[in-house]
N, C-alpha and C positions, 0 to 999 in steps of 0.2 A: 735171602733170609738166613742164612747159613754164616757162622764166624769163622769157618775156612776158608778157603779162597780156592785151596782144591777139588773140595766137594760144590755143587749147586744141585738143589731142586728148584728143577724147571716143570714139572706140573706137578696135581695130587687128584686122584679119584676117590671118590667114595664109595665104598662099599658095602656098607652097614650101618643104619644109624639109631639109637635108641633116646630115651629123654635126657638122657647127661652123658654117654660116650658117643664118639664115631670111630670106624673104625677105615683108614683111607690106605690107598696104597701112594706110595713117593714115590716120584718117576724122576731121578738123579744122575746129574754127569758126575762120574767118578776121574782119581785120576787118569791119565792118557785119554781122556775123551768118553771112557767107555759108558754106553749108557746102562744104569743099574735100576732096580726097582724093591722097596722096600714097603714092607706091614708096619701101622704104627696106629695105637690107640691112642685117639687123644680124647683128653679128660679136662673140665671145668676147673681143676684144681682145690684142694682141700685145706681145713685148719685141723689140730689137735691143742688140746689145754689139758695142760699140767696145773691144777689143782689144788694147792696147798690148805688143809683146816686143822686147828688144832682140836684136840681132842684131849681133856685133861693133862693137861699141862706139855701133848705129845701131838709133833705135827707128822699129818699122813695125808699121801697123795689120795684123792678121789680118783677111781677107774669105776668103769661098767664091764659088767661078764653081759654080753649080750650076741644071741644065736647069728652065724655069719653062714649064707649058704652054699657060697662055693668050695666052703670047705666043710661043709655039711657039721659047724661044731661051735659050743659054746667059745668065745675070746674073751678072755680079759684085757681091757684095753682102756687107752685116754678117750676121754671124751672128746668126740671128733666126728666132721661131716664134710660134704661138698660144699662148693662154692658154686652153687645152683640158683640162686636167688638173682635174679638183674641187678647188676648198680648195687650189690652188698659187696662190700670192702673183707678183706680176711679178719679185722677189729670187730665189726658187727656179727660175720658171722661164726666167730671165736665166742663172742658174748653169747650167741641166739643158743649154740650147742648145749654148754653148758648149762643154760638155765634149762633148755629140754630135755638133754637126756639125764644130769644128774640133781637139778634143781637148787642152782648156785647162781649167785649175780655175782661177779668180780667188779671191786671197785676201781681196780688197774689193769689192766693186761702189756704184758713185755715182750715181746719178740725176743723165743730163745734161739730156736736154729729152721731151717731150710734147705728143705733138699728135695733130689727128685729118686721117684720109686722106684724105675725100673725102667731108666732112660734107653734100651736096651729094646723098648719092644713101646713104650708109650710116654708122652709127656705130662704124666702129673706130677704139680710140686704143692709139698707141703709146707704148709708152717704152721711150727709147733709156739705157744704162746704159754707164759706161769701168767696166772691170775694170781693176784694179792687182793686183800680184804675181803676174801669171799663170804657171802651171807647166804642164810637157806630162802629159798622159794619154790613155789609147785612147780612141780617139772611139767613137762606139758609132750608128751611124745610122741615120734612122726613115723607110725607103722606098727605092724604087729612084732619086730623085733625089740622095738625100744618098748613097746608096751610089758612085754616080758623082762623085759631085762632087770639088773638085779645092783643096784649100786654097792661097791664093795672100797671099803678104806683099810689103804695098810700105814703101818707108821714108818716113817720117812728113811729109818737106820734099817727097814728089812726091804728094801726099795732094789737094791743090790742081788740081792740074795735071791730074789722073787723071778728076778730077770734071768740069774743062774740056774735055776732051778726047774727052768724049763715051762715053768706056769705062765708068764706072757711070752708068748711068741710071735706078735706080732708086732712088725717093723718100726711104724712108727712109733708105739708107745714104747719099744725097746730106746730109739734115738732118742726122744724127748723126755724120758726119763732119763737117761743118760746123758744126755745134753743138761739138764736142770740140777742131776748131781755134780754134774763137773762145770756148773757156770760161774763159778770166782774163778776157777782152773782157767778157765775159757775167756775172762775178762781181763786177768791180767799178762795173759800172753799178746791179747789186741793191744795193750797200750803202749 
């Protein structure tokens, strides 16, 4: 299962399991044979959407400030969730997000960047998506966080500044804002 040749995990335990994480232990041959044992949370894996609407003649991203508990604190963040649902693809559940927590239908969605969170200790990977042709619809929201929550549009030129400033700090929306500012940067270095 392993793209080394050095390493192999040869079993895994479980040791905790809740409705979208587990949490297993890997039982791995290291090099020279030895056997090693590692913690690793693994996760259903998530989307975030970058947002684009214009607003008098000035485009701004859509985020949500909405209460996060293990950090006991309001986030400003993309609109973003698991990949929880059976048989939902990262397109549909990019779309579902969206129209729930900030009440946006995108007529496109794009695939801007992919990564993983914190390979380090667990395998979630995200992908972050820009909607195009977004239009309003009722949001529809899934818990008492998103019920609270609070949709906030900044304009696209303070998008930068927002991220320096220390007001979002959280990872992915730090990347996919950042991936979304620099994606001509980013598309003509692929060609």
């Amino acid at each position: 299962m392993t793209d080394d040749p050095v390493f192999r995990i040869i079993g895994a335990r479980t040791l905790s399991h809740t409705p979208f994480l587990r949490l297993d232990r890997l039982h791995l041959v290291a090099p020279g044979e030895r056997a090693i044992e590692r913690e690793t949370v693994r996760h259903p894996g998530a989307v975030a959407v970058v947002a684009v609407v214009e607003r008098d003649g000035v485009d701004h991203v859509v985020l949500i400030r909405q209460y996060r508990a293990p950090i006991d604190s309001m986030l400003l963040e993309l609109p973003a969730g698991k990949l929880d649902i059976a048989g939902e693809d990262g397109i549909t559940a990019a779309h579902r997000e969206l129209s729930e927590e900030v009440g946006l239908v995108a007529g496109r969605l794009e695939r801007l960047i992919g990564f993983h969170t914190g390979a380090g200790f667990n395998d979630e990977f995200i992908t972050v998506y820009l909607a195009h042709e977004c239009t309003p619809t009722e949001t529809t929201p899934d818990g008492p966080e998103e019920e609270t929550a609070e949709v906030i549009e900044i304009p696209v030129t303070a998008v930068a500044a927002t991220i320096a400033s220390g007001e979002i700090t959280d990872a992915k929306s730090q990347i996919g804002l950042m991936a979304f500012l620099h994606a001509d940067e980013f598309a003509q270095r692929s060609r």
